[in-house]
DSSP file (Angstrom, degrees, kcal/mol; ACC not computed):
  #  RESIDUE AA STRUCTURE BP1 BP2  ACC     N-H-->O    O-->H-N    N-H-->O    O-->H-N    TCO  KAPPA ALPHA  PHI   PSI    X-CA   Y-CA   Z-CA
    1    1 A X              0   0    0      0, 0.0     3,-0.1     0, 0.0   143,-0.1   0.000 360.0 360.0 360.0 163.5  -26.7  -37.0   -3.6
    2    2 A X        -     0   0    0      1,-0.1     5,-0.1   141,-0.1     0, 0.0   0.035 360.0 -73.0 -63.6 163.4  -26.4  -33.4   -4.4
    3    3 A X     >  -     0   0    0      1,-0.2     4,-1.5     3,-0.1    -1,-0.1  -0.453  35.6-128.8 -66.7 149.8  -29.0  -31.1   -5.8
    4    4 A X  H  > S+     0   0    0      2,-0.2     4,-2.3     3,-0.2    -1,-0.2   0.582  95.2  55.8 -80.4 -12.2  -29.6  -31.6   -8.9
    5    5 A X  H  > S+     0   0    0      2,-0.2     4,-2.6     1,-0.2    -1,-0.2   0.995 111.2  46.2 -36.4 -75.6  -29.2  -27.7  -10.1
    6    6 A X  H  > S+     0   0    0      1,-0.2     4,-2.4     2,-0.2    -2,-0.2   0.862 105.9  50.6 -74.5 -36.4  -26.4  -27.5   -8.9
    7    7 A X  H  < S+     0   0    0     -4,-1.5    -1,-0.2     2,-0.2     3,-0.2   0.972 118.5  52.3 -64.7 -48.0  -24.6  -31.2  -10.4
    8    8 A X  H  < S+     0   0    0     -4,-2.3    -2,-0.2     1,-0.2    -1,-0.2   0.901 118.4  31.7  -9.7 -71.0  -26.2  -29.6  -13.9
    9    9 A X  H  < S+     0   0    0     -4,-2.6    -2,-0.2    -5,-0.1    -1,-0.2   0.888  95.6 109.8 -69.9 -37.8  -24.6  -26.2  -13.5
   10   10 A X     <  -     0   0    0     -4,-2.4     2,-0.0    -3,-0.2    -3,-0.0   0.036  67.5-133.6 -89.3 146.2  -21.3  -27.5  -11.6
   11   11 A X    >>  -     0   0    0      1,-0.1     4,-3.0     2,-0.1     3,-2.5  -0.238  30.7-106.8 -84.9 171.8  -18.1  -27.2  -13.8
   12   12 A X  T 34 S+     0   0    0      1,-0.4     4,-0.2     2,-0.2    -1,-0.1   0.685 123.9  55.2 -89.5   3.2  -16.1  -30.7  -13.6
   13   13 A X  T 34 S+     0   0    0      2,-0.2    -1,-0.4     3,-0.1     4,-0.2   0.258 105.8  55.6 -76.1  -9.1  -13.5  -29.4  -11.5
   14   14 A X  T X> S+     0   0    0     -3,-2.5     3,-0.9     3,-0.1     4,-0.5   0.858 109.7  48.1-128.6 -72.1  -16.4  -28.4   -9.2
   15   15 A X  H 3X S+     0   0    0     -4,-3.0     4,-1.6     1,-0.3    -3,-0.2   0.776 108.5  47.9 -50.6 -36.5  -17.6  -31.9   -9.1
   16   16 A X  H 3> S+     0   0    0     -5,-0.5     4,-3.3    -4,-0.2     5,-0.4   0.934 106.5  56.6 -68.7 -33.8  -14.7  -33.5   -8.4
   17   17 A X  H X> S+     0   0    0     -3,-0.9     3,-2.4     1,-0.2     4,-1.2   0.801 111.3  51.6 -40.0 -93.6  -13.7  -31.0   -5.4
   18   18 A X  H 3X>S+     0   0    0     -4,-0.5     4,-3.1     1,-0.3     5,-0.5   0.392 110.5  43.3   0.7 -56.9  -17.1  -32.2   -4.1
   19   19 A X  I 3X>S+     0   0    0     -4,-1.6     5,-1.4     3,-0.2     4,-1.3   0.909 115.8  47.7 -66.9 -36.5  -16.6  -36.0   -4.4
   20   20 A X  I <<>S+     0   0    0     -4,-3.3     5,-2.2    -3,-2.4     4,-0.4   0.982 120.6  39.9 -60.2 -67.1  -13.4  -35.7   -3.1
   21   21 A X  I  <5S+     0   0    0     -4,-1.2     5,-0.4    -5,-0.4    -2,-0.2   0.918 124.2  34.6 -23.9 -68.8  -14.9  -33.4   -0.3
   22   22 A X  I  <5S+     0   0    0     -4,-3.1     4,-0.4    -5,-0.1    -3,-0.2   0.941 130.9  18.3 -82.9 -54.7  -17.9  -35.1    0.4
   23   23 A X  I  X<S+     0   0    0     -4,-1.3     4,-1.6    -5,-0.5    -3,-0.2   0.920 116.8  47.1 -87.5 -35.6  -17.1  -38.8   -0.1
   24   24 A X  I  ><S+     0   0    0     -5,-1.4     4,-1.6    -4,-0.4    -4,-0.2   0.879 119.1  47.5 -82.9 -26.5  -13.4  -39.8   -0.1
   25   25 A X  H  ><S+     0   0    0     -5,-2.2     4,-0.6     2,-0.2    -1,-0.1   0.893 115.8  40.2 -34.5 -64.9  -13.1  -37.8    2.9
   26   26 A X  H  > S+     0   0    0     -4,-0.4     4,-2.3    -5,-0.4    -2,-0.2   0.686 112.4  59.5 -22.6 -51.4  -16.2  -39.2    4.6
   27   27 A X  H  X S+     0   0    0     -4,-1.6     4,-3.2     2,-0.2    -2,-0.2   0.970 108.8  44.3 -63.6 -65.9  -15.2  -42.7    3.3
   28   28 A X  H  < S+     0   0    0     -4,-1.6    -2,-0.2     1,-0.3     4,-0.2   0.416 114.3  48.2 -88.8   0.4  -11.9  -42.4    5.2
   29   29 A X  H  X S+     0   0    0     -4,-0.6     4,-0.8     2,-0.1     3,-0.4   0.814 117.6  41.7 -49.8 -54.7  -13.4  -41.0    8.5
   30   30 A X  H  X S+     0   0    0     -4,-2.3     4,-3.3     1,-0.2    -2,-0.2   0.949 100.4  66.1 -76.9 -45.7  -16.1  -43.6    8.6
   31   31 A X  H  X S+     0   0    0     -4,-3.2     4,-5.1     1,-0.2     5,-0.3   0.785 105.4  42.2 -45.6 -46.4  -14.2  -46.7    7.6
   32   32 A X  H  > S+     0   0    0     -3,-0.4     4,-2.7    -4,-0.2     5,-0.2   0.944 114.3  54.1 -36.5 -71.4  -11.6  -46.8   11.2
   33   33 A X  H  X S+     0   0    0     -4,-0.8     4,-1.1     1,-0.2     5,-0.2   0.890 109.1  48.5 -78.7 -44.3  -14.8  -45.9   13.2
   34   34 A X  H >X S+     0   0    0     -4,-3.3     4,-2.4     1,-0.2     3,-2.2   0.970 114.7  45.5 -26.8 -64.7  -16.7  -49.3   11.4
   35   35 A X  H 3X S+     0   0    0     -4,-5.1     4,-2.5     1,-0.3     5,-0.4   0.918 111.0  51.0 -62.4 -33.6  -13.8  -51.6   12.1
   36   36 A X  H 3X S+     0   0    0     -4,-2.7     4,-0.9    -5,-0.3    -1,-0.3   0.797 113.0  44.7 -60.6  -8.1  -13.4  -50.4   15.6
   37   37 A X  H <X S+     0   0    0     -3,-2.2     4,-3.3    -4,-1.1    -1,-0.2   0.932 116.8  46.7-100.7 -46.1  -17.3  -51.0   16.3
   38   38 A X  H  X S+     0   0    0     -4,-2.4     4,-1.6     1,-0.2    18,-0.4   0.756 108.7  54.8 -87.3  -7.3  -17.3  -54.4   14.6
   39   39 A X  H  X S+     0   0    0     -4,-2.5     4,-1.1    -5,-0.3    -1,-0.2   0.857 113.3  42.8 -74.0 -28.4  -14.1  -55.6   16.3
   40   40 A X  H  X S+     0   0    0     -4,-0.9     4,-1.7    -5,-0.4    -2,-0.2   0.842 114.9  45.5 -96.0 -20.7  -15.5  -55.0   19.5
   41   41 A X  H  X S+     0   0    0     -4,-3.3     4,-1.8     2,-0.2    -1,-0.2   0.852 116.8  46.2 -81.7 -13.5  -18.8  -56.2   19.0
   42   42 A X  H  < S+     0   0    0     -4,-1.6    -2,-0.2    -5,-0.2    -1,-0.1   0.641 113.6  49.1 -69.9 -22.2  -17.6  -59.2   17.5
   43   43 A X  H >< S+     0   0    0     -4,-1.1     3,-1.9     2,-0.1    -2,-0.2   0.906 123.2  32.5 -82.5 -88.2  -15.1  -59.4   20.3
   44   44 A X  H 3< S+     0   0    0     -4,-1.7    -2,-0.2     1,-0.2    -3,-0.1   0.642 121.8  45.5 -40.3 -31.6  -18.0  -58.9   23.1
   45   45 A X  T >< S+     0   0    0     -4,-1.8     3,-1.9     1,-0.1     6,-0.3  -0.023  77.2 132.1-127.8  24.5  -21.0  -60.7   21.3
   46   46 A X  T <  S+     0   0    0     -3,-1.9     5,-0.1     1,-0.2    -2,-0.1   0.877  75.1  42.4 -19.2 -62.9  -18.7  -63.8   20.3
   47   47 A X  T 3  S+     0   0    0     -3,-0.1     2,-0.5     3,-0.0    -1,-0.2   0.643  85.1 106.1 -74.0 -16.2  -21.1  -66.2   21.4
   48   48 A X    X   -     0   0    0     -3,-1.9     3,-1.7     1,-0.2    -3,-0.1  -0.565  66.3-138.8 -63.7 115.7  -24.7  -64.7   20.0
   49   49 A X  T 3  S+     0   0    0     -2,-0.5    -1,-0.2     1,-0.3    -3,-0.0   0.684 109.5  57.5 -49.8 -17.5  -25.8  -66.8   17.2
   50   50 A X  T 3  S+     0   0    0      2,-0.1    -1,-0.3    -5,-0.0    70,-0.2   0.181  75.6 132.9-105.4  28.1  -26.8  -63.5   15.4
   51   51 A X    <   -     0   0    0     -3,-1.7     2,-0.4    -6,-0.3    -9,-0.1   0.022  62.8-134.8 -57.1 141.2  -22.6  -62.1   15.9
   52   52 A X    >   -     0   0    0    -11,-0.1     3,-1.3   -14,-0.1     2,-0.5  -0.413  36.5-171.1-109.6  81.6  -22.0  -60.7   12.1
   53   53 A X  T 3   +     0   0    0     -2,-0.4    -2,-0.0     1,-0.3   -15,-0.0  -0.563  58.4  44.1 -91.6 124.7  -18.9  -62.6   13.0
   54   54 A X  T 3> S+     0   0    0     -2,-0.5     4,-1.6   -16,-0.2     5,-0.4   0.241  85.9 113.1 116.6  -2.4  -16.4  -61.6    9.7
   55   55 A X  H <>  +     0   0    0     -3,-1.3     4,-1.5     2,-0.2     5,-0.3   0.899  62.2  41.4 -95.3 -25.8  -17.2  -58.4    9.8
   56   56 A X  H  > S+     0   0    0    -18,-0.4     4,-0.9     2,-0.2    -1,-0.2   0.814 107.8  66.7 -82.9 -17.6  -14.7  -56.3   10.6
   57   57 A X  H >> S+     0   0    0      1,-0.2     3,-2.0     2,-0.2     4,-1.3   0.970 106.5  45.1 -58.4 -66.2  -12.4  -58.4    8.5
   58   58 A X  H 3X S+     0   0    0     -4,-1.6     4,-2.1     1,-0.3    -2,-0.2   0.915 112.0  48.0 -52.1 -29.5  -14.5  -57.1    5.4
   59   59 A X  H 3< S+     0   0    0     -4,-1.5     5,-0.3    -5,-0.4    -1,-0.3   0.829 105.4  52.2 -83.3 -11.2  -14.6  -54.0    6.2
   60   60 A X  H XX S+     0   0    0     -3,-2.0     4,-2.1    -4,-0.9     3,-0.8   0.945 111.4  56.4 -83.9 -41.1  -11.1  -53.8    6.9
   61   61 A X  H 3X S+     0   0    0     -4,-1.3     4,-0.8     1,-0.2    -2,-0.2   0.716 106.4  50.9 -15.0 -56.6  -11.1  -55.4    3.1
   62   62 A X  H 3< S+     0   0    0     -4,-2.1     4,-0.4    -5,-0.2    -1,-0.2   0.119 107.9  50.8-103.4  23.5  -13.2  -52.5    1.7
   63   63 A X  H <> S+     0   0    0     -3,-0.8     4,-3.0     3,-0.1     5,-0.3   0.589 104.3  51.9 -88.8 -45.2  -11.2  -50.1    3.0
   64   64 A X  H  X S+     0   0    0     -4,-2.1     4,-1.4    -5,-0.3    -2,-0.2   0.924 117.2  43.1 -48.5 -28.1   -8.1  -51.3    1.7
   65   65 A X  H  X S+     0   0    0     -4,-0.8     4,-0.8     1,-0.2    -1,-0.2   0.898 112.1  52.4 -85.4 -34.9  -10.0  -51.5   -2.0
   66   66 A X  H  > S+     0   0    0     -4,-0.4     4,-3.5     2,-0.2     5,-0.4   0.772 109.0  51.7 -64.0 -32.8  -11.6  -48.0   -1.5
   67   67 A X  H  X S+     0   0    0     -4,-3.0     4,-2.0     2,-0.2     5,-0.3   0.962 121.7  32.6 -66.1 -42.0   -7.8  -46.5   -0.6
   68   68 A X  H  X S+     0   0    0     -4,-1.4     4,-0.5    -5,-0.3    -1,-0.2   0.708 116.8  55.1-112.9 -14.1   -6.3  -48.1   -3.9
   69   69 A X  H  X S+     0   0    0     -4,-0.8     4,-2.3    -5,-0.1    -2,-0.2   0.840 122.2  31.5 -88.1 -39.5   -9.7  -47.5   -5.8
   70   70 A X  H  X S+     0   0    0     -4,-3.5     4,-2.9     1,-0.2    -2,-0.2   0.885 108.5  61.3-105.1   2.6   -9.4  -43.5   -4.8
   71   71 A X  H  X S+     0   0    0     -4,-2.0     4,-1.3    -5,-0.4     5,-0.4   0.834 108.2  49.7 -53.9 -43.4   -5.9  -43.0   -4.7
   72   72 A X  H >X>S+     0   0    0     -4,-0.5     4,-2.3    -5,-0.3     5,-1.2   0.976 114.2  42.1 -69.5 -34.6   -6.2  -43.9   -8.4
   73   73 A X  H 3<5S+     0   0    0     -4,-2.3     6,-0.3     1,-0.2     5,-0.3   0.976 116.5  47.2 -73.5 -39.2   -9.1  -41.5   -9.2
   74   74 A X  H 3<5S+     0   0    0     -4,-2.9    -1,-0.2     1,-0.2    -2,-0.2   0.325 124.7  33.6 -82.3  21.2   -7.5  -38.6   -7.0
   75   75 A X  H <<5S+     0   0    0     -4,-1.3    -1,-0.2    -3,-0.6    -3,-0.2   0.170 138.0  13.6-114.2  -8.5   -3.6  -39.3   -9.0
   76   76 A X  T  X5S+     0   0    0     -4,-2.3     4,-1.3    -5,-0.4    -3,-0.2   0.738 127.6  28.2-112.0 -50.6   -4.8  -40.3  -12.2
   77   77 A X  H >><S+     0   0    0     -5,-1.2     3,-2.6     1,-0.2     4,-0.6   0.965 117.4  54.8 -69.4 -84.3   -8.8  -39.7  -13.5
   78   78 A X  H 3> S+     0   0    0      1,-0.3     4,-2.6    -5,-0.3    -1,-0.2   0.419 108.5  44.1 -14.6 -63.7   -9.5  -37.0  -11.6
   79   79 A X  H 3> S+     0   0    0     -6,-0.3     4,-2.1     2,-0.2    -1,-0.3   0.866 117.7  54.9 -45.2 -44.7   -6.3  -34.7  -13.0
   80   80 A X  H <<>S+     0   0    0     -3,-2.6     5,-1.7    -4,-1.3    -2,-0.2   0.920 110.0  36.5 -28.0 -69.0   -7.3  -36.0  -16.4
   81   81 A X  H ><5S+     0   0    0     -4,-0.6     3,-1.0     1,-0.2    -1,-0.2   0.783 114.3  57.5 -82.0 -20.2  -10.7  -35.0  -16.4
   82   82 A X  H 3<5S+     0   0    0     -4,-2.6    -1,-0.2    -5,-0.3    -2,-0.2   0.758 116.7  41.9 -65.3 -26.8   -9.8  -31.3  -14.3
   83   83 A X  T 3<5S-     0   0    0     -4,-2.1    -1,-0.2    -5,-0.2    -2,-0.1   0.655 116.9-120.6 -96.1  20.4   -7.3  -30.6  -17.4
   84   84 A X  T < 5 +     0   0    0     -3,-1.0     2,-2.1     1,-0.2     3,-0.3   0.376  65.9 135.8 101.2 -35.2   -9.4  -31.7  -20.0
   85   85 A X      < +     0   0    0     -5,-1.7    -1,-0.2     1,-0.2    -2,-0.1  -0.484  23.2 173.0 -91.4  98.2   -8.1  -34.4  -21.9
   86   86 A X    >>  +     0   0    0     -2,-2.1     3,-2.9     2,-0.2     4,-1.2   0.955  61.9  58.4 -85.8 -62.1  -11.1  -36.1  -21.8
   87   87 A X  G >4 S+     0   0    0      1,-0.3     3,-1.2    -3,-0.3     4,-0.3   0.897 101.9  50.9 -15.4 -61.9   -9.9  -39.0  -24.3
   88   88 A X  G 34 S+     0   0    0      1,-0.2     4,-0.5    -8,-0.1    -1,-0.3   0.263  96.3  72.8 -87.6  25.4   -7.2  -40.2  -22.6
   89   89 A X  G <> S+     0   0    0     -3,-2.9     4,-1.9     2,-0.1     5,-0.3   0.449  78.9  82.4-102.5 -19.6   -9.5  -40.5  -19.4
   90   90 A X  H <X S+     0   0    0     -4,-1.2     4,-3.8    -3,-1.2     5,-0.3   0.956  80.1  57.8 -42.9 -71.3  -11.5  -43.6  -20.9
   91   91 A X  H >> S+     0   0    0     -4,-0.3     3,-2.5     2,-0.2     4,-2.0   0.873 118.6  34.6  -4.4 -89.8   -9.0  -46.4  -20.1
   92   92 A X  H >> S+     0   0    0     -4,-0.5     3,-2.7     1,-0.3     4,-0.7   0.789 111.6  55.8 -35.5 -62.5   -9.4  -45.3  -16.0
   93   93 A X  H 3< S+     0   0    0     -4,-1.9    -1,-0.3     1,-0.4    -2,-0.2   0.693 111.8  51.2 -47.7 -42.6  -13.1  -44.2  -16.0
   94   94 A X  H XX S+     0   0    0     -4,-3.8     4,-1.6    -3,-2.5     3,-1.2   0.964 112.5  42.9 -57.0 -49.8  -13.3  -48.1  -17.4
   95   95 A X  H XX S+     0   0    0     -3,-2.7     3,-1.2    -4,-2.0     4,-0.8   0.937 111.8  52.9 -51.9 -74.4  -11.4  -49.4  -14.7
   96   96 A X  H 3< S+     0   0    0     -4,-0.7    -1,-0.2     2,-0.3    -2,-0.2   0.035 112.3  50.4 -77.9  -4.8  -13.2  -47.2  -12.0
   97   97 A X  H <> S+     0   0    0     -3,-1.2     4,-1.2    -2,-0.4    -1,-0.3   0.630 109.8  44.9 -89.8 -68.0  -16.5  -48.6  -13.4
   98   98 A X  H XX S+     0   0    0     -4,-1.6     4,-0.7    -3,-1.2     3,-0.7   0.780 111.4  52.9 -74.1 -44.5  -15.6  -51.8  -13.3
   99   99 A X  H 3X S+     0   0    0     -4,-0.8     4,-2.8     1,-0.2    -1,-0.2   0.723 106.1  60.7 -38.1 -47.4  -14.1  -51.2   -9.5
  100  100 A X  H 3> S+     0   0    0      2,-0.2     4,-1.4     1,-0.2    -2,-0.3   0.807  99.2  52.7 -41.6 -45.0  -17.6  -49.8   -8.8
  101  101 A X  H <X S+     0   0    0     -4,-1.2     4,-2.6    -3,-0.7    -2,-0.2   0.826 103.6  59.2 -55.8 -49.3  -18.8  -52.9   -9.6
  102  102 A X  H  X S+     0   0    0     -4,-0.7     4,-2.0     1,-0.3    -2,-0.2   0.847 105.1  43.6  16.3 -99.1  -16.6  -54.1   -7.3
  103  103 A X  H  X S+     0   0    0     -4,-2.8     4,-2.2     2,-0.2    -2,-0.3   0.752 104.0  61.6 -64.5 -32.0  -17.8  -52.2   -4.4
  104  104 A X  H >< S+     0   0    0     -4,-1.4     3,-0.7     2,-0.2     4,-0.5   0.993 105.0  53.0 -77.4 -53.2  -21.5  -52.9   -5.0
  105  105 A X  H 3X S+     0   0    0     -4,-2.6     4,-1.2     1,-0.3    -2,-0.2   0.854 110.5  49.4 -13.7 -66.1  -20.3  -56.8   -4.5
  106  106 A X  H >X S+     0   0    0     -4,-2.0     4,-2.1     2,-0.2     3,-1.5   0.964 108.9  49.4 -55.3 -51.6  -18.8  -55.6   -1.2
  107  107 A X  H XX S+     0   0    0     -4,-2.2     2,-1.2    -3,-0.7     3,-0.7   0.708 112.0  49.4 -77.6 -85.2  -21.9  -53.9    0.0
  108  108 A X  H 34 S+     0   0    0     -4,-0.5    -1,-0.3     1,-0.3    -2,-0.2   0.183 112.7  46.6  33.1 -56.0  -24.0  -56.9   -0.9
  109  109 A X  H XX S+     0   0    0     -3,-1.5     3,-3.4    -4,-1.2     4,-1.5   0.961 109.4  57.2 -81.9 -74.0  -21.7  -59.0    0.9
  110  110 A X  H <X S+     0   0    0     -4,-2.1     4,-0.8    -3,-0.7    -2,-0.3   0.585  97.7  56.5 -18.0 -43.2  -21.9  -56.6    3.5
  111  111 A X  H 3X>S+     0   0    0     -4,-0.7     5,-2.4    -5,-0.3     4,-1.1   0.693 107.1  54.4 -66.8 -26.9  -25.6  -56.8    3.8
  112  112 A X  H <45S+     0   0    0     -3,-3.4    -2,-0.2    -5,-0.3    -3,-0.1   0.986 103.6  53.6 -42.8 -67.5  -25.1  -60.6    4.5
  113  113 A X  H  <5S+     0   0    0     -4,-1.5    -1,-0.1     1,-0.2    -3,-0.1   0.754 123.5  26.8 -48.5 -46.7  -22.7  -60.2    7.2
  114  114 A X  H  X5S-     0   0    0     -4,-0.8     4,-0.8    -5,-0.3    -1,-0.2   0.507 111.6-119.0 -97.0  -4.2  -24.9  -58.1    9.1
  115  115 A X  T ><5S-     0   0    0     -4,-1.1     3,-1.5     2,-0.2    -3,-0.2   0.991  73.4 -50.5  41.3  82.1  -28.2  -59.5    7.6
  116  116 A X  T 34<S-     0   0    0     -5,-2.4    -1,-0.2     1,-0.3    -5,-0.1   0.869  99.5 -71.6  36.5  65.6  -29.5  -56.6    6.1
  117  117 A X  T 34 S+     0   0    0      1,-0.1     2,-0.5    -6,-0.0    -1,-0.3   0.487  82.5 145.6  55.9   7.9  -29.0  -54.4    9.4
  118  118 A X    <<  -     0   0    0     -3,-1.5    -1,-0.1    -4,-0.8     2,-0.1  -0.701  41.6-136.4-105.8 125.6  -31.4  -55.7   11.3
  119  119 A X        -     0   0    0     -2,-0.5     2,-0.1     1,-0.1    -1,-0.1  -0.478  19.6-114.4 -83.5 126.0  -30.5  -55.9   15.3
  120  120 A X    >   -     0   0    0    -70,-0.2     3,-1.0    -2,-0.1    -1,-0.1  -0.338  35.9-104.9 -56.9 163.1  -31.2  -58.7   17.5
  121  121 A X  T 3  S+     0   0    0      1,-0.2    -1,-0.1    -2,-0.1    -2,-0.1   0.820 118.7  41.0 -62.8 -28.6  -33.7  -58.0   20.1
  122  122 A X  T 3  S+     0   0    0      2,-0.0     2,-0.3     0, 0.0    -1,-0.2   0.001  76.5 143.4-119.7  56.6  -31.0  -57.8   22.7
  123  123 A X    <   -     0   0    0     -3,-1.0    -4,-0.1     1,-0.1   -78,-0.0  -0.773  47.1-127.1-104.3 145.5  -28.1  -55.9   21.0
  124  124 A X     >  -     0   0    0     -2,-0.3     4,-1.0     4,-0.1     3,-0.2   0.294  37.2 -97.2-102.1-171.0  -26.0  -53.4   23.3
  125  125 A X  H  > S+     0   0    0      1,-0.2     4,-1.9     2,-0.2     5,-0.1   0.823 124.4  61.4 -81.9 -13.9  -25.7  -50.0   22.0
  126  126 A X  H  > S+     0   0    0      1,-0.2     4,-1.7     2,-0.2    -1,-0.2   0.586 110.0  51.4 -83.0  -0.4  -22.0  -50.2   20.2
  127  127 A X  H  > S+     0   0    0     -3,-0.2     4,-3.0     2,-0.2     5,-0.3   0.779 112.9  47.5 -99.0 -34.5  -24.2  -53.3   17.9
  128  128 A X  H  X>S+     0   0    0     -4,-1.0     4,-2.3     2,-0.2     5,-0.7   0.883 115.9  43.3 -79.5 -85.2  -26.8  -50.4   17.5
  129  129 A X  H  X5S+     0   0    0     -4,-1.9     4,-3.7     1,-0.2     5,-0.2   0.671 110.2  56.1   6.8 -81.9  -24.1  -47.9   16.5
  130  130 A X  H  X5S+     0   0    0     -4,-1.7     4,-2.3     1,-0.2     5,-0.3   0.946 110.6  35.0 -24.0 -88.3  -22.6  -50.0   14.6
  131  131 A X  H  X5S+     0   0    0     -4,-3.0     4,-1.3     1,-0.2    -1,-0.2   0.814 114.4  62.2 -58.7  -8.1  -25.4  -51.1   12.0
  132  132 A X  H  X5S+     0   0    0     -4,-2.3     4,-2.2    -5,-0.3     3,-0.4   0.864 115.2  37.7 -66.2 -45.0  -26.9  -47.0   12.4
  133  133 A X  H >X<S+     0   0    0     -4,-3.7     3,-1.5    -5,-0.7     4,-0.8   0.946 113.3  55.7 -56.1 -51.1  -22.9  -46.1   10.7
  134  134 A X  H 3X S+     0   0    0     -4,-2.3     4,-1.4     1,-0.3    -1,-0.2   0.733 110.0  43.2 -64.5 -32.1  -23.0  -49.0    8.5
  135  135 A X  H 3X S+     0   0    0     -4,-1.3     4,-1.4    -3,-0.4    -1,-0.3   0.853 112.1  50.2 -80.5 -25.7  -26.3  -47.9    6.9
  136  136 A X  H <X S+     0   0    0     -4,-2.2     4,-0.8    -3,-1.5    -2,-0.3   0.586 109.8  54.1-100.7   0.7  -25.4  -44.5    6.6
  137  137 A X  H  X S+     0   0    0     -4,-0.8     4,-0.8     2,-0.1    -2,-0.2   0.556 110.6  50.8 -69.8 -21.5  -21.5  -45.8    4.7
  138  138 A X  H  X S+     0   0    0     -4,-1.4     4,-2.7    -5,-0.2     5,-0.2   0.886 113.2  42.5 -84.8 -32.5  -23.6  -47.7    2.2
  139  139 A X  H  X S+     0   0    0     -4,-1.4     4,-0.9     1,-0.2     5,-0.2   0.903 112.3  48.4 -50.0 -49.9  -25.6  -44.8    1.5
  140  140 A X  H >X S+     0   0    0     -4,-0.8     4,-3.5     2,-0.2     3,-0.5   0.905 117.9  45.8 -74.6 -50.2  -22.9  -42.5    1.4
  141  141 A X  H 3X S+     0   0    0     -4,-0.8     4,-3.3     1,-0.2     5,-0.3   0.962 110.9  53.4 -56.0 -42.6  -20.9  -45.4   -1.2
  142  142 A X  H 3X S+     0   0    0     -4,-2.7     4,-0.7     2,-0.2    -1,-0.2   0.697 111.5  40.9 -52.7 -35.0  -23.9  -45.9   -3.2
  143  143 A X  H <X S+     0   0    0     -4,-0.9     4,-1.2    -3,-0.5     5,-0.3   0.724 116.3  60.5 -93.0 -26.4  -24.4  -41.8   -3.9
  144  144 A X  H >X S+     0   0    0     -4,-3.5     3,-2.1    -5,-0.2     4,-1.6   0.962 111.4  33.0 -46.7 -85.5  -20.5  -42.0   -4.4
  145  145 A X  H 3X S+     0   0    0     -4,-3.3     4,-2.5    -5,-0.3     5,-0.5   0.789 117.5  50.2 -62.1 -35.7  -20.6  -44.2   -7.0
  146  146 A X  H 3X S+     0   0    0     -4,-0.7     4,-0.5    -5,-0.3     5,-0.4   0.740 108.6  60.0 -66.9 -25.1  -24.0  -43.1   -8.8
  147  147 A X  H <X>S+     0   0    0     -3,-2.1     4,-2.4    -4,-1.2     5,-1.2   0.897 116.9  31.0 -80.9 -70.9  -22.5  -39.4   -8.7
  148  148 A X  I  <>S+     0   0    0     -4,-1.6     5,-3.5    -5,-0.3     6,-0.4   0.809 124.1  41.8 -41.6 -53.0  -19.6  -40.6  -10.7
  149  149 A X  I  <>S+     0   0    0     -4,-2.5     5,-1.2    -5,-0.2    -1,-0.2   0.924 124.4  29.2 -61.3 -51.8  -20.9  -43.0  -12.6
  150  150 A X  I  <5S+     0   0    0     -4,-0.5    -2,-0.2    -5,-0.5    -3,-0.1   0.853 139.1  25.6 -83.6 -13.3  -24.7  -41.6  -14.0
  151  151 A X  I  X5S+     0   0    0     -4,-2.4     4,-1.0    -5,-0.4    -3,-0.2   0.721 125.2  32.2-118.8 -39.3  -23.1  -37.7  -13.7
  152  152 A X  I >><S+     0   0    0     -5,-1.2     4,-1.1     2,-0.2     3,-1.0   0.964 130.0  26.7 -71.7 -46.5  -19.1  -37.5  -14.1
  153  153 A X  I 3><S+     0   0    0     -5,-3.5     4,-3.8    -6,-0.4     3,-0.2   0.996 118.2  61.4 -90.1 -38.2  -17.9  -39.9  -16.2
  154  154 A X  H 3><S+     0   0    0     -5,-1.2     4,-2.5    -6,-0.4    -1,-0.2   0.740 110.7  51.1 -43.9 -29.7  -21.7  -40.0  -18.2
  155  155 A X  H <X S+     0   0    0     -3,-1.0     4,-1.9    -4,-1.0    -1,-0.3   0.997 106.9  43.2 -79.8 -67.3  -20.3  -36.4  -18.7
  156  156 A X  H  X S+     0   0    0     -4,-1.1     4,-1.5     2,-0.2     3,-0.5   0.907 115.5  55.5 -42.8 -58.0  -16.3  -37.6  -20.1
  157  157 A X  H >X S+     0   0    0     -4,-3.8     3,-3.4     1,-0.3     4,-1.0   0.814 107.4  50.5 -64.6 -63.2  -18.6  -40.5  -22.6
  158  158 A X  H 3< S+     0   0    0     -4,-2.5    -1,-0.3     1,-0.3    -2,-0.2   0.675 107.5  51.0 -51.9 -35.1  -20.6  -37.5  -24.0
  159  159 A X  H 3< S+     0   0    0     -4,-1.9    -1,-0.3    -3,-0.5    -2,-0.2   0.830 120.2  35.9 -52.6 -39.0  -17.5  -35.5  -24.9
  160  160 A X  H <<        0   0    0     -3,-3.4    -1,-0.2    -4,-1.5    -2,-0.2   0.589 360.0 360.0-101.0 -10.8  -16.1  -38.3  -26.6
  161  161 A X     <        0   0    0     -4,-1.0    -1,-0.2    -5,-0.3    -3,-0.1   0.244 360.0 360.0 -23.7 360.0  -18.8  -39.9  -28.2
């Protein structure tokens, strides 16, 4: 996550730039490069008993839910909270909470699939790839969603409190 100075000082138009910048961008590089890695190791390592065989169907899953989970914060919350009207921003910010929740489920699931990253002993390099991306997309979702949740929206309850 970002320094903490600066998420203090940063105006909430500044923070949203940022998520938008830094994560839904990010989000929508990484996810393509996932599915391609787990279709083809799933494709290639068919037979290995330790295959995380399901996986690019889920990820192909959490893309689809991250697209309609940030299309709604960058056309609805997001304008909301940049003009102010901090009130009428509850509703989403509940939804968008509750979608978070969401996503933690998926990475969860996600840990399953792949059993919590961990490479068989003779897994090629696109299997290494893979789970290296995959750890650094949960990271990246996990400071996504803790920047919104414990500093943006925490921001929107205090206002209306």
């Amino acid at each position: 996550m970002a320094n903490r100075t600066w998420l203090e000082e940063a105006t909430n138009e500044e923070l949203v730039e940022h998520i938008l910048n830094r994560y839904h961008d990010t989000h929508r590089d990484q996810l393509p490069e996932l599915i391609r890695l787990a279709q083809r190791v799933e494709r290639v390592h068919s037979g290995h008993p330790e295959c995380p065989t399901g996986l690019s169907a889920h990820l192909e899953a959490m893309q689809a839910e991250l697209e309609g989970h940030m299309a709604k914060e960058e056309q609805i919350l997001f304008p909301m909270i940049v003009r102010g009207i901090a009130g009428m921003a509850q509703g989403p910010i509940s939804v968008m909470r509750s979608e978070h929740d969401d996503h933690a489920v998926a990475l969860a699931r996600l840990n399953e699939l792949t059993n919590e990253q961990q490479l068989p002993e003779d897994a090629c390099n696109t299997w290494y790839k893979l789970y290296e991306e995959i750890r650094q997309f949960r990271q990246d979702l996990q400071d996504h969603i803790a920047m919104e949740n414990t500093v943006l929206f925490a921001r929107i309850d205090g206002l209306t409190a």
